[in-house]
Every structure is written in structure tokens, then in C-alpha cells.
Wavefront OBJ file of the C-alpha trace (Angstrom):
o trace
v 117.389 -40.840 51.251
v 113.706 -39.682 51.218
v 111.268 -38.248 48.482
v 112.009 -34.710 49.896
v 115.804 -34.985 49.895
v 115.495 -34.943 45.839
v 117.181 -31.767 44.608
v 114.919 -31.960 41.333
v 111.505 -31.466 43.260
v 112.705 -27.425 43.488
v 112.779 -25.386 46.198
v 109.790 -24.958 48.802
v 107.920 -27.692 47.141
v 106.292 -30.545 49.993
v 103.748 -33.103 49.708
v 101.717 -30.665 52.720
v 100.630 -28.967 49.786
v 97.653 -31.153 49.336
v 96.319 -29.964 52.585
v 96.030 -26.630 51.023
v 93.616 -27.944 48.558
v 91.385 -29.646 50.878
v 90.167 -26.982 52.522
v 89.485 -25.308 49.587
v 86.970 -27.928 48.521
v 85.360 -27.746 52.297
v 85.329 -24.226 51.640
v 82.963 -24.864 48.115
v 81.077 -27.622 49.454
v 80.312 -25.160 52.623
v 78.817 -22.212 49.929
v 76.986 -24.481 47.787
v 75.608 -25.636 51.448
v 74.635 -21.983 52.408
v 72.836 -21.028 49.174
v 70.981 -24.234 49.011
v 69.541 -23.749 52.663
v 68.550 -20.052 51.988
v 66.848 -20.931 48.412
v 64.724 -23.973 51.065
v 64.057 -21.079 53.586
v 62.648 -18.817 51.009
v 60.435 -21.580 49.453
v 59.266 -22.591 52.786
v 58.523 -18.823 54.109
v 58.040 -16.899 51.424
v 54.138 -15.206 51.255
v 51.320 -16.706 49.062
v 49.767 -14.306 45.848
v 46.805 -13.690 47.744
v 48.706 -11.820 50.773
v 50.859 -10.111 48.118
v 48.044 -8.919 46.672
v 46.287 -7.643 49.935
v 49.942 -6.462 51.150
v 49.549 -3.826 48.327
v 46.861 -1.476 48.920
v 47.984 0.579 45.988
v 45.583 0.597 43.055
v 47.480 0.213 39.729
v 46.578 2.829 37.463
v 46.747 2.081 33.353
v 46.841 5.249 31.454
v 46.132 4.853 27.983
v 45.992 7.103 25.270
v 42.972 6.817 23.244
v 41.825 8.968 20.425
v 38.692 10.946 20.260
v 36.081 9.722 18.088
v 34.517 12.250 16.138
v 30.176 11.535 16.193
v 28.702 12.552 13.791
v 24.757 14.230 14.323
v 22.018 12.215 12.491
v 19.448 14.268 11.052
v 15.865 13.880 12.387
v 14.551 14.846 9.055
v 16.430 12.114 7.075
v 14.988 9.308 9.093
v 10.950 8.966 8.321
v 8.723 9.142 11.451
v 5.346 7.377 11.098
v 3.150 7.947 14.537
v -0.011 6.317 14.612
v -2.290 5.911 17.550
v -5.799 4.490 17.942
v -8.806 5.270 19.738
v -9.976 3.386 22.271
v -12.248 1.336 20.329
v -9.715 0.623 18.000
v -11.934 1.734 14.859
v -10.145 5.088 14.026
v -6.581 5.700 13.659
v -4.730 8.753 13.861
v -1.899 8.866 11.021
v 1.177 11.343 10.810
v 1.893 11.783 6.597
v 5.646 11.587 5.972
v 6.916 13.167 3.216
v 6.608 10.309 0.837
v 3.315 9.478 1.368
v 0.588 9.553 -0.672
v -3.014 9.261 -0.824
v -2.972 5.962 -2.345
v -0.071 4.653 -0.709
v -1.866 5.216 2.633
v -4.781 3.862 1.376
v -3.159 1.105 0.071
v -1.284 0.445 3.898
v -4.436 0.479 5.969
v -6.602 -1.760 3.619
v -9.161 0.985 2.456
v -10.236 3.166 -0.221
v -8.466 6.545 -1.351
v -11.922 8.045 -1.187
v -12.573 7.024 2.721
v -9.893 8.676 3.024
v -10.717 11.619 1.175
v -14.067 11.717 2.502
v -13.358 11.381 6.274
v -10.406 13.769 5.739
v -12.139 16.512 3.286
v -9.118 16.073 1.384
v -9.817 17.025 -2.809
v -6.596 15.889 -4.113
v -2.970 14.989 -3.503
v -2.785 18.424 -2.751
v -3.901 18.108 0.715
v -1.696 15.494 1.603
v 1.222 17.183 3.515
v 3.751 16.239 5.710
v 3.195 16.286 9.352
v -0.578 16.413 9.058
v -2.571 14.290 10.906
v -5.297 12.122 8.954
v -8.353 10.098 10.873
v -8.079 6.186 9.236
v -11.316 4.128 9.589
v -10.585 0.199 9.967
v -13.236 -0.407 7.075
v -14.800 1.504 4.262
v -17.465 4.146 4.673
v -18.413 7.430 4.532
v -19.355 10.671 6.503
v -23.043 11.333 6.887
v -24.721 14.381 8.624
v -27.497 13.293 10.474
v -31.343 14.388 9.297
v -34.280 15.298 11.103
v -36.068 11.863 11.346
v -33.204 9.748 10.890
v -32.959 6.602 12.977
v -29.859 3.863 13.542
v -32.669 1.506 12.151
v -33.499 3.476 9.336
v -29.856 3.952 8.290
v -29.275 0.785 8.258
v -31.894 -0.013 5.930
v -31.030 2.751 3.721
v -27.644 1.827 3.394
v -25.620 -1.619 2.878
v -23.669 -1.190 6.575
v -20.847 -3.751 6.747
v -21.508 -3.295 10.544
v -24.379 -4.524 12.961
v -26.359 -2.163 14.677
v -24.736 -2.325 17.934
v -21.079 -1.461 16.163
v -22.396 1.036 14.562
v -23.313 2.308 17.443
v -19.992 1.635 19.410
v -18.494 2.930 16.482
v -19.695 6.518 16.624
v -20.041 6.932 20.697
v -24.063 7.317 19.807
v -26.018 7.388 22.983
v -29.736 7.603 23.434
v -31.332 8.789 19.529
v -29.411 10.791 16.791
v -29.445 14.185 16.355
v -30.079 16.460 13.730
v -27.153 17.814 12.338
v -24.737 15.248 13.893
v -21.716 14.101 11.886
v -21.297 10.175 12.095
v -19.333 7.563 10.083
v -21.098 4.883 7.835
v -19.420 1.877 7.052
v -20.397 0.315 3.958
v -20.691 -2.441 1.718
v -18.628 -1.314 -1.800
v -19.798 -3.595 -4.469
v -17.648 -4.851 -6.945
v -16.650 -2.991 -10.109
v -15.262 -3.935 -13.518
v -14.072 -0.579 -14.420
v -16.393 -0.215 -17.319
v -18.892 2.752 -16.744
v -21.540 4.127 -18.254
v -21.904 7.683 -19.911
v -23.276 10.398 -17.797
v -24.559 11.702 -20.472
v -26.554 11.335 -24.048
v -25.333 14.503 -25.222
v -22.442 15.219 -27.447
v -18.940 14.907 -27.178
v -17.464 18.545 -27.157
v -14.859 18.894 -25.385
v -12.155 16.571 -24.392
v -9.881 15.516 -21.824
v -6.567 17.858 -21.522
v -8.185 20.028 -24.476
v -7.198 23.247 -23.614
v -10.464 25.610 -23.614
v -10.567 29.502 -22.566
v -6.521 29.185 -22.079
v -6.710 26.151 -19.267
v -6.176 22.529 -20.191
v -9.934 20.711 -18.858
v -9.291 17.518 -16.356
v -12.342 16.164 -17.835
v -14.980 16.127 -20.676
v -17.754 17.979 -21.886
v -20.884 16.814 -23.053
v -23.345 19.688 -25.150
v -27.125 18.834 -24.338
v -30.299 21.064 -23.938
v -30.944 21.918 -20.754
v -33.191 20.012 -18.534
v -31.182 16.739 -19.713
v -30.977 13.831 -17.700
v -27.556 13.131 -16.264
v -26.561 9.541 -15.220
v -24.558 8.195 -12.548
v -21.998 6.083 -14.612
v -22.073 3.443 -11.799
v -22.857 2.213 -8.239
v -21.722 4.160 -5.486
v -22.167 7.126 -2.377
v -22.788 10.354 -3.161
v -19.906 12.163 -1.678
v -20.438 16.358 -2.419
v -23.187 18.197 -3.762
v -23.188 21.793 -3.817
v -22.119 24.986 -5.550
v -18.336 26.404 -7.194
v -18.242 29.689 -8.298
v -16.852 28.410 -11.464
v -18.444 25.438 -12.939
v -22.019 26.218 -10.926
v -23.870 23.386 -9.052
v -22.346 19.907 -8.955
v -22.542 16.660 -7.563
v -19.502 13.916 -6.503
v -20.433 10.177 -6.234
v -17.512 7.573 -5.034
v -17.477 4.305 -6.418
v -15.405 0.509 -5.432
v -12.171 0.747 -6.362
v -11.266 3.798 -5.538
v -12.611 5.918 -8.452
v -14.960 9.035 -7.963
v -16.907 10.827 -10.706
v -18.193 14.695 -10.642
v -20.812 16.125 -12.378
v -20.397 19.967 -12.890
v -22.831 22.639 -14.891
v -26.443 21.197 -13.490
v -29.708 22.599 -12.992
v -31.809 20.601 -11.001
v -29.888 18.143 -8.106
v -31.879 15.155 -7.150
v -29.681 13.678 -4.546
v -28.095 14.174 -1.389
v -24.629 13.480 0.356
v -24.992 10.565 1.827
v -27.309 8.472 -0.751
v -26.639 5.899 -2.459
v -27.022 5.721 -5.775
v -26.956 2.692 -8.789
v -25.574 2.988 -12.410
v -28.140 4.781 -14.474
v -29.976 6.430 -11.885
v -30.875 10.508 -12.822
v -28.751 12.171 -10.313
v -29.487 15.405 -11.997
v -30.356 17.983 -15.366
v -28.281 19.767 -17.439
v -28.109 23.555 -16.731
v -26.386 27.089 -17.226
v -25.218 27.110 -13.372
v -21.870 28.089 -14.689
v -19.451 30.819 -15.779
v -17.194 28.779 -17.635
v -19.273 27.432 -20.737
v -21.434 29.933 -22.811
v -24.063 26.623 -23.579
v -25.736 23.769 -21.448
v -23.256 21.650 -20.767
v -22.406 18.819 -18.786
v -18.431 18.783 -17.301
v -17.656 15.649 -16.653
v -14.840 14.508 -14.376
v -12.953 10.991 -13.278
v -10.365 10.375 -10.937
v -8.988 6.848 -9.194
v -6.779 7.552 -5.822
v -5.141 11.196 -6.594
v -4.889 10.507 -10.383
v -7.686 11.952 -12.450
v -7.847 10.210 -15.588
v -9.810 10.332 -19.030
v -12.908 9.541 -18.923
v -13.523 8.263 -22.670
v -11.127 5.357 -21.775
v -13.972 4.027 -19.884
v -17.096 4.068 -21.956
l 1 2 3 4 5 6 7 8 9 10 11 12 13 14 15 16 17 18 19 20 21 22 23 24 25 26 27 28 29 30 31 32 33 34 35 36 37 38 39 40 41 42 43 44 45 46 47 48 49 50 51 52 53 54 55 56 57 58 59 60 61 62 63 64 65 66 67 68 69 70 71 72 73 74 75 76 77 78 79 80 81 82 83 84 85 86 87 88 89 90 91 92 93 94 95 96 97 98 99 100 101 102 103 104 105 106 107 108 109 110 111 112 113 114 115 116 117 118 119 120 121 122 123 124 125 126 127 128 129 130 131 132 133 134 135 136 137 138 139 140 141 142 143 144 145 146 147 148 149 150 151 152 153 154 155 156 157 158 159 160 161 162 163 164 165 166 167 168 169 170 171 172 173 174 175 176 177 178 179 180 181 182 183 184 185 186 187 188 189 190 191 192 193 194 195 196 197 198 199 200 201 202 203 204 205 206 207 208 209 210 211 212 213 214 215 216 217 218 219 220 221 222 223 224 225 226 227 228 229 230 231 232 233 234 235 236 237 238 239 240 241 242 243 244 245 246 247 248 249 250 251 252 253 254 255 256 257 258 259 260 261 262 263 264 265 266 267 268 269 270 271 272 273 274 275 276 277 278 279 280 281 282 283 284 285 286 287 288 289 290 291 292 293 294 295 296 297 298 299 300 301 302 303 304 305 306 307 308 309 310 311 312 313 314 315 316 317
């Protein structure tokens, strides 16, 4: 009797079932076949990045959603402007004042005097120091001089202690061929040295003094009581700056000094100098008078300043 004669093997069952099963793994092996050719041919043939890139001619476009910035305006006024510009010698500047400049502190910037300043400028006091003017700066100390008949570069120079040879003073001022009369040029000069001790303009008697309030208005200087005719006395070496006439305190004379101080003489008869000169402590620079409306007796009015600061004289003498 054979295997498939036994009755407890069930119905239908044969050993051909094995066949059955074979095929089935031919069948997996044959897949697994199939997918692993396909995933060589892609690797073999599929395109490079560069020719995907030039396949696709369509630019990419990134939209992104950024908020506005609000800008905020800067005010012209809030940020300070200084212009400067030179001539073309270089000796003169022209300065723009901002509005926190002042007459010192400009002074102080460019390496001169208030009183250059003041002098090239006609500027009297702080006063005249405004925003957006436009103020000539020397490179050195000087002063303004109108030219007289007779006057000669040589003769000027002797007259004066120029800081400057002949030839820049020349270059200076644009001169060509001789001066002429009535021509305005600039003088730079030697400022001598100062200790800030002066003398009195004056041997007359204290009357009056500084801040004292006389004929309801506070005096910026002193007054000194003397006959008339009296010698007054420049209180140290310097230029003589102004002389002329004020409807108020008559004829007068202004001499600037090192260190930035200037001294006025008000109320005088008799001038003996002229803008321009200059002038040692003690010399008679003029007399006592009555050319004024202000005081009833011969008087001298006597003022100080240093920069735009006017000061009391008395602390001085």
C-alpha cells in the first residue's frame, strides 16, 4: 500500500501540492527581479541637476509679506550746520554762526582774538552774532586799517609790529602797484603779552560805579569826575579800534588789547589818536570834556569788556 492509499491524509490532499508553491516563489523572485532592474535603469538614465534646472525655464517667485516701516523725517534745524570756505590764499575764512555760537567760542575755534573778530566783522557785542550770518575769519590777529594819503606798505610796516613780511602782506590784501587813499586793508599784528592788570584811565574821582544805576539805567562801566581838559590814559598796550561820535555819551575812543579785552573812553574833548594807531599803557589818548548828554559835569565813562562779557573795571586797577 502507498503513502496516498492512507485514508487519514483526507480527501484531495497529494504530495503535487508542493509544485504549487514553487512557482509561487519564481513568481517573488521574478518581482523583486523587475523592481530591482527599473530602480538600475532610473539611476543609470535619470537627468543630472544642472539639466533639471535648465529644463525649467520657469522663474520661482517668493512672495513675502513684509511690513512697512514707518521713517521718520529728521529735522534740518536740529542737526547744526557749520559751512566754512576759504579764499584762495587761504588767509580769510568765511564762517556760517550756528545757533550756539558765540563770539568767544568762535574765537576760541579759529585760534584768534574776540576783537579780530569784532573788528573785521564791525560786530559791538554778542548782539551781532546771529545765526546764519556769515563772518570773515583772518588766520592770525590784526586789525582793519583805512588807508591815508601818504601811506606806504613800508611805512606801515614800520608803524606797526606786522606778524607778516612785506610780501604777505601784500599777498594778503590783493595790493597791486601803491595803496590808495581811502582803501580798506587788513593788518596783522604782533599782540604783546598782558597780565591783566591795567592802569587807570583816569586821575579823577571815582563817581560812579559799575551796574550803579544812574538817570534810571544801570551803567556797564565807571565814571571818573575831573575838570575838563584832563588827561585820559590808555590803561594798556594795544590798537586803537573806534574813534568817533554817539549821540549819547559824545566823542569817544575804543583801543583793543592781548587777550581779548577792549577798553572805551566816552565824554572827551580833545581826541589825539586815530583808528589804526597803536598805542602803549599811559599814553594821553585824549581830555576830559562835556561832549555828552548823559552827565551834567566833565566826566570820563569808562568801559571794559573781554570777548562779549563786559566786566568791572575796578577789579583791574
Amino acid at each position: 500500500m502507498s503513502r496516498n492509499d492512507y485514508d487519514d491524509m483526507g480527501p484531495g490532499f497529494s504530495r503535487r501540492g508542493g509544485g504549487d508553491n514553487k512557482k509561487t516563489y519564481i513568481i517573488s523572485f521574478m518581482c523583486i527581479l523587475i523592481i530591482l532592474i527599473a530602480i538600475l535603469l532610473y539611476i543609470v538614465f535619470r537627468p543630472s541637476e544642472e539639466e533639471a534646472v535648465e529644463g525649467d525655464s520657469t522663474p520661482m517667485t517668493i512672495s513675502l509679506d513684509i511690513p512697512e516701516v514707518e521713517q521718520v523725517p529728521v529735522e534740518r534745524s536740529s542737526i547744526p550746520v557749520v559751512e566754512e570756505e576759504k579764499d584762495e590764499d587761504g588767509f580769510f575764512t568765511s564762517y556760517t554762526v550756528t545757533s550756539t555760537d558765540t563770539l568767544s567760542s568762535i574765537a576760541s575755534s579759529f585760534g584768534i582774538s574776540p576783537t579780530t573778530i569784532s573788528q573785521v566783522n564791525n560786530i559791538q557785542d554778542q548782539s551781532g552774532i546771529k545765526e546764519g550770518i556769515s563772518l570773515t575769519i583772518p588766520s592770525l590777529d590784526g586789525i582793519l586799517y583805512t588807508v591815508e594819503e601818504g601811506d606806504t606798505i613800508s611805512s606801515l610796516m614800520s608803524r606797526y609790529m606786522v606778524s607778516v613780511n612785506e610780501s604777505e602782506l601784500i599777498a594778503i590784501n590783493g595790493i597791486e602797484g601803491d595803496l590808495k587813499e581811502g582803501d580798506v586793508i587788513f593788518i596783522p599784528i604782533v599782540m604783546e603779552s598782558s597780565d591783566s592788570s591795567f592802569l587807570r584811565p583816569s586821575d579823577g574821582s571815582l563817581v560812579y560805579r559799575f551796574n550803579e544805576v544812574y538817570n534810571g539805567m544801570p551803567l556797564n562801566g565807571v565814571a571818573f569826575s575831573q575838570e575838563a581838559g584832563s588827561a585820559v590814559y590808555a590803561i594798556a598796550d594795544g590798537f586803537v579800534m573806534d574813534a568817533g561820535s554817539s549821540s549819547q555819551f559824545g566823542r569817544f575812543v575804543t583801543i583793543v588789547h592781548q587777550d581779548g579785552f577792549k577798553s572805551s573812553y566816552y565824554c572827551l574833548e580833545v581826541v589825539n589818536v586815530r583808528v589804526g594807531q597803536r598805542v602803549k599803557a599811559g599814553d594821553v589818548i585824549a581830555t576830559v570834556g562835556s561832549s555828552n548828554r548823559y552827565f551834567e559835569t566833565p566826566t570820563l565813562y569808562f568801559t571794559l569788556e573781554q570777548g562779549s562779557l563786559t566786566l568791572d573795571p575796578m577789579m583791574f586797577f
